[in-house]
C-alpha positions as CSV (number, residue, x, y, z in Angstrom):
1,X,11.0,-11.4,25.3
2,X,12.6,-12.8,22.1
3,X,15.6,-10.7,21.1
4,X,14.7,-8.0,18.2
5,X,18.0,-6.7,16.4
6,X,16.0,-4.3,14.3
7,X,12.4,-3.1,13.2
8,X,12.7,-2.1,9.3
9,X,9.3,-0.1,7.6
10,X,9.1,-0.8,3.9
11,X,6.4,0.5,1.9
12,X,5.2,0.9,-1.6
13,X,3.1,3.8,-1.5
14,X,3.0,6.2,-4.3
15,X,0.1,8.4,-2.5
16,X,1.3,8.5,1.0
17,X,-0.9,7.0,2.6
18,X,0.7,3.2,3.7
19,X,3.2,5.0,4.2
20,X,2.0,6.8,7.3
21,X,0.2,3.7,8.6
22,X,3.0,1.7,8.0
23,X,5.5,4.5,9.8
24,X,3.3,4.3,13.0
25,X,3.2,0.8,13.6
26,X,7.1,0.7,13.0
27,X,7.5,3.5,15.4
28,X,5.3,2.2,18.3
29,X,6.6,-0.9,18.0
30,X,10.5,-0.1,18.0
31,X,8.9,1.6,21.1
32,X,7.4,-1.1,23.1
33,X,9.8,-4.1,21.4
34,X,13.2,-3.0,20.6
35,X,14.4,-1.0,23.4
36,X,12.9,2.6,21.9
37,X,15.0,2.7,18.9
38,X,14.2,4.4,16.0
39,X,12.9,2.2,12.7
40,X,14.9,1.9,9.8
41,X,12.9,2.9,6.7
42,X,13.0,1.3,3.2
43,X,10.9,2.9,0.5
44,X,10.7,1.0,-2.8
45,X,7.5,3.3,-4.5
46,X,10.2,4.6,-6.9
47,X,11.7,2.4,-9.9
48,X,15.3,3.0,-8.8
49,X,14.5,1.7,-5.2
50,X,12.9,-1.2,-6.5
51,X,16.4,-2.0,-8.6
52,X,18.3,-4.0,-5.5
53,X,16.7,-6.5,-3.5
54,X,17.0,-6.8,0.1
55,X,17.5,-9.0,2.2
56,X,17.2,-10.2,6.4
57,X,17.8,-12.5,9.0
58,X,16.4,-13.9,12.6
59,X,15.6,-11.8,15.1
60,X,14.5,-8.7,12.7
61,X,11.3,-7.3,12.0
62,X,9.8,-6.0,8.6
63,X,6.7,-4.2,9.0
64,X,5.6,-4.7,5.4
65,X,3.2,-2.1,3.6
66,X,1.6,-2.1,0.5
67,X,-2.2,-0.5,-1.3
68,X,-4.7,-2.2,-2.8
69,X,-5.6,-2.1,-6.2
70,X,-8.3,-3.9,-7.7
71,X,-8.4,-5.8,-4.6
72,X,-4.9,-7.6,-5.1
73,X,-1.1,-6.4,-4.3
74,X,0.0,-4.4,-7.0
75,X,0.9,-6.4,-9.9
76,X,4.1,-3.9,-10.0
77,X,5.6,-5.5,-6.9
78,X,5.4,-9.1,-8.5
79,X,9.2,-9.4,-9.6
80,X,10.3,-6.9,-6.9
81,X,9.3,-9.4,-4.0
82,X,11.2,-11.9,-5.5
83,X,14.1,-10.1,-4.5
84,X,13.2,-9.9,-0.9
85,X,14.4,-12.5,1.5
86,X,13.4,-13.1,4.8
87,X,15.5,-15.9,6.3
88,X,13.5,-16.4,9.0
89,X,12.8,-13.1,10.0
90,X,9.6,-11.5,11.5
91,X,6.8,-9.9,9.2
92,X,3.8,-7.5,9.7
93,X,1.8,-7.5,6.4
94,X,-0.1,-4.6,6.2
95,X,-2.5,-3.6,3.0
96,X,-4.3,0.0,2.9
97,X,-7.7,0.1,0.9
98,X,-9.7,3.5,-0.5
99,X,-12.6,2.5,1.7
100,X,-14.6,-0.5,-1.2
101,X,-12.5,-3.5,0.4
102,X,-9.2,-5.3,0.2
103,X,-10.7,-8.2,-0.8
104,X,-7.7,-11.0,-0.9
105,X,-4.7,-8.6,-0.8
106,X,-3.7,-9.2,2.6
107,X,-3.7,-12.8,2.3
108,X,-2.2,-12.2,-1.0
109,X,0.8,-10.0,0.8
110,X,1.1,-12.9,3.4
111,X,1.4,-15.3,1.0
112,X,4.4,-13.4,-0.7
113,X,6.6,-13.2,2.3
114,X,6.2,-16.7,3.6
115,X,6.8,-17.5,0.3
116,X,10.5,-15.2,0.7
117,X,11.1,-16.7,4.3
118,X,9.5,-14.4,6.7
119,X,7.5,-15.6,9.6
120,X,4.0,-13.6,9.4
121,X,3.3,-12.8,12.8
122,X,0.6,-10.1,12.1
123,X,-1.3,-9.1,9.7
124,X,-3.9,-5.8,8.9
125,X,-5.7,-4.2,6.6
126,X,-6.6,-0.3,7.7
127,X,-8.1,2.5,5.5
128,X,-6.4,5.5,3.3
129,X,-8.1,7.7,1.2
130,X,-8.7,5.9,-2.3
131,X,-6.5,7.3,-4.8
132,X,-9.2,8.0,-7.4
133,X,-11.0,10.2,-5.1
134,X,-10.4,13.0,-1.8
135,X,-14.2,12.1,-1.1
136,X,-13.9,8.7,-0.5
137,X,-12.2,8.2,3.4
138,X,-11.2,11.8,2.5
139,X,-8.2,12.6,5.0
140,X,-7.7,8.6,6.1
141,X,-5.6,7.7,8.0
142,X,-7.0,10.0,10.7
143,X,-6.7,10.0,14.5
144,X,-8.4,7.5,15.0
145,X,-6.7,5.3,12.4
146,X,-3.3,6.2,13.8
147,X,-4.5,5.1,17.6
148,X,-5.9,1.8,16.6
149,X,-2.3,1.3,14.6
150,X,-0.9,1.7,18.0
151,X,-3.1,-0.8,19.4
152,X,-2.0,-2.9,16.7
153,X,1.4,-2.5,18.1
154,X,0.7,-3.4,21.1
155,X,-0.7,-6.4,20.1
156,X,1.8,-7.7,18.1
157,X,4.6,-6.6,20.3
158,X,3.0,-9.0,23.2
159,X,2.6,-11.7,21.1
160,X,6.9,-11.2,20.3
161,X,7.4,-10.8,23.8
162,X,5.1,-14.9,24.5
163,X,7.2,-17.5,25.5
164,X,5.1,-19.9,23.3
165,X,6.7,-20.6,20.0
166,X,5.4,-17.7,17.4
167,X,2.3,-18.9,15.3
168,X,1.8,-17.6,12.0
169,X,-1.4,-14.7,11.5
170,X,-3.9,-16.3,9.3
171,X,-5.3,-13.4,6.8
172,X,-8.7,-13.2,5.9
173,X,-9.5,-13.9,2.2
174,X,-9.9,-16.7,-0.3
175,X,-7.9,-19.6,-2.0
176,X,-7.4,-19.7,-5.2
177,X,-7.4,-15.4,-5.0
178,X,-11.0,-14.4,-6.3
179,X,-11.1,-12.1,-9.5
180,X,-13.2,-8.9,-9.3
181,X,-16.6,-8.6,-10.9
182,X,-16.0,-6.8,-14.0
183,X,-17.4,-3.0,-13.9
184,X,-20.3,-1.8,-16.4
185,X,-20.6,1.7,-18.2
186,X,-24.1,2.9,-18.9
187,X,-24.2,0.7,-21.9
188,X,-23.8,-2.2,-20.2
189,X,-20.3,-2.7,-21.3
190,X,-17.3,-3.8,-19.7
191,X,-15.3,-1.1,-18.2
192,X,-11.5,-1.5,-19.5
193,X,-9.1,1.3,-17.5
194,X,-5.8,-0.3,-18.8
195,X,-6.1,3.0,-21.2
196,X,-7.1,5.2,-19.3
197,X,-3.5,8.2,-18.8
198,X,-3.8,11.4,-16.2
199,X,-4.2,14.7,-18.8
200,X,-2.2,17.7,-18.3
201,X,-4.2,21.4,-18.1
202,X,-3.0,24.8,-19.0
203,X,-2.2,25.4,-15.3
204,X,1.0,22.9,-15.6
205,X,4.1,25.1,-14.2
206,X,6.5,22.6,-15.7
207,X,7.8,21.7,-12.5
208,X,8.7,18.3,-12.9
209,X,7.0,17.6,-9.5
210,X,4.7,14.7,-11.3
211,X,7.5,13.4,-12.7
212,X,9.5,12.8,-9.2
213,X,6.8,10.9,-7.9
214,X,5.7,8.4,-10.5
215,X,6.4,5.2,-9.5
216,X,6.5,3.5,-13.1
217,X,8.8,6.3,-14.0
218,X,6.1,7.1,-16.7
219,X,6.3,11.1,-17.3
220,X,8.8,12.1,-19.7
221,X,11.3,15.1,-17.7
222,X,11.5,17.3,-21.2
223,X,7.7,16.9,-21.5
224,X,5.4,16.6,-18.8
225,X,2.5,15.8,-20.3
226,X,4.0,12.8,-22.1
227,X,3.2,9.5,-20.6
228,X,5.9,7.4,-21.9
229,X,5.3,4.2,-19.9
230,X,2.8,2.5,-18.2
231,X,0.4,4.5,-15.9
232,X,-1.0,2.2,-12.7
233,X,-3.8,4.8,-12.2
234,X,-2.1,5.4,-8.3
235,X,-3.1,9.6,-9.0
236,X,0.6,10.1,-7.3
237,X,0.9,13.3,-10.3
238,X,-2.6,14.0,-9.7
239,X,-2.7,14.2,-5.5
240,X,0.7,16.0,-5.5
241,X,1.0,18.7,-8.8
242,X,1.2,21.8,-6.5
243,X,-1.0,23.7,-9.7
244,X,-3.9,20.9,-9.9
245,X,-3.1,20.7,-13.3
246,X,-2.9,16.7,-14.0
247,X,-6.3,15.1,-14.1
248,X,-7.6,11.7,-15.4
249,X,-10.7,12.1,-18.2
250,X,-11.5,9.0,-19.3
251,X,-15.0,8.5,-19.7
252,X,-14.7,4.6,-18.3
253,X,-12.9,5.8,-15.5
254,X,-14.8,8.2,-14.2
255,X,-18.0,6.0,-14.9
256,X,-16.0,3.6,-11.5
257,X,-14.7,6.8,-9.6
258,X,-18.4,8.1,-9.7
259,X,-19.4,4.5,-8.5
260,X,-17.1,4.3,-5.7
261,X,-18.1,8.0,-4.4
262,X,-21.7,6.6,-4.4
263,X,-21.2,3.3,-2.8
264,X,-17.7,3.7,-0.9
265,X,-18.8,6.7,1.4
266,X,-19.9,4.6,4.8
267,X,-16.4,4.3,7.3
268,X,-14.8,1.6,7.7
269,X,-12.9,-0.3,10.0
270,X,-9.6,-1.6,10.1
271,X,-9.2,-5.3,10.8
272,X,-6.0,-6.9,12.4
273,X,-4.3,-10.7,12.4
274,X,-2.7,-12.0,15.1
């Protein structure tokens, strides 16, 4: 067994969901790896955790979560992860999808942190329930989801424990990283969500929940129903506002939420690297 100083969860996840995936596969693996101690936990969802870098050494772990948007690693985290070194330590890359596909974000992810130094060792891609929608994987990840995470685990804490020199997880997805086919309204025109804001309904307590959660740091505090920055569409405000009161209504974007509730609905299964 190779010596493991330290198993470290870091997520970006404004919804919740990596970050249960991601908190499982830390967990079992501290468990079967690192003498049963307890994962460290860095969050970096939030602007203000996003402001220091961090950085590692050999002999630690990162288990490394991120969502997928549009099929890619959010373009949010593209400065971020130049602040994250790895110096030759371990990394699990691990990308949740809403259920369409993750397309070439977990080779994407992989890419970043060999990039920083890390050694992928694993790799996955499991299934949360799609930020636009509580239809689509509606309460993902489930049981199920959080047994095969173990068996991820598992996995990857017998390939740490080989006495064979580590080999890196190959991803699945495509070089150069494809682009998406462009979404259609009923006019046959191409779909353009860059505008697309959450409203705010008469129900609004003014509680200042949404703004706590927003991950661009986009809600102005004196007036909630000001977006004052750039919206990334996560639905953090929307999936947590203890009223229901924020909502997007964009025609254009719920022209693609209705899409992906017609076409998304069939389970899927994660996939794993190693």
């Amino acid at each position: 067994m190779r010596p493991i100083r330290s198993i470290t969860a870091m997520t970006f996840s404004p919804t919740g969901t990596t970050r249960r995936i991601v908190s499982r596969i830390a967990k079992v693996l501290c468990e079967k790896a690192c003498r049963g101690r307890v994962p460290a936990h860095r969050d970096f969802t939030l602007p203000g955790a996003r402001s220091e870098g961090a950085s590692f050494r050999e002999g630690e772990v990162v288990v490394f979560g991120v969502p997928v948007y549009a099929g890619r690693v959010p373009k949010v985290l593209s400065e971020y992860m130049k602040t994250v070194r790895g110096n030759g330590a371990l990394a699990v890359a691990v990308v949740v999808y809403g259920n369409r596909d993750y397309d070439d974000a977990l080779l994407e992810l992989t890419d970043l942190l060999d990039s920083q130094g890390f050694l992928v060792a694993a790799a996955a891609a499991f299934i949360g329930e799609h930020s636009y929608s509580r239809l689509i994987a509606e309460g993902r990840p489930d049981e199920e989801d959080m047994a095969l995470a173990a068996e991820f685990s598992a996995g990857v804490a017998r390939k740490m424990g080989g006495a064979v020199p580590m080999a890196k997880a190959v991803a699945k997805g495509h070089r150069p990283y494809r682009e998406l086919p462009v979404s259609r309204n009923e006019k046959g025109e191409a779909i353009d969500l860059s505008g697309a804001r959450p409203q705010t309904s008469p129900a609004c307590r003014e509680c200042g929940q949404c703004v706590e959660v927003c991950p661009m740091g986009s809600i102005d505090r004196e007036d909630v129903s000001a977006i004052v920055g750039e919206c990334i569409r996560c639905n953090a405000c929307v999936k947590t506002c203890p009223s229901g009161a924020k909502y997007f209504a964009d025609g254009d974007y719920l022209t693609v939420k209705r899409w992906l509730e017609t076409h998304c609905a069939q389970r899927r299964t994660p996939e794993f690297f190693l």
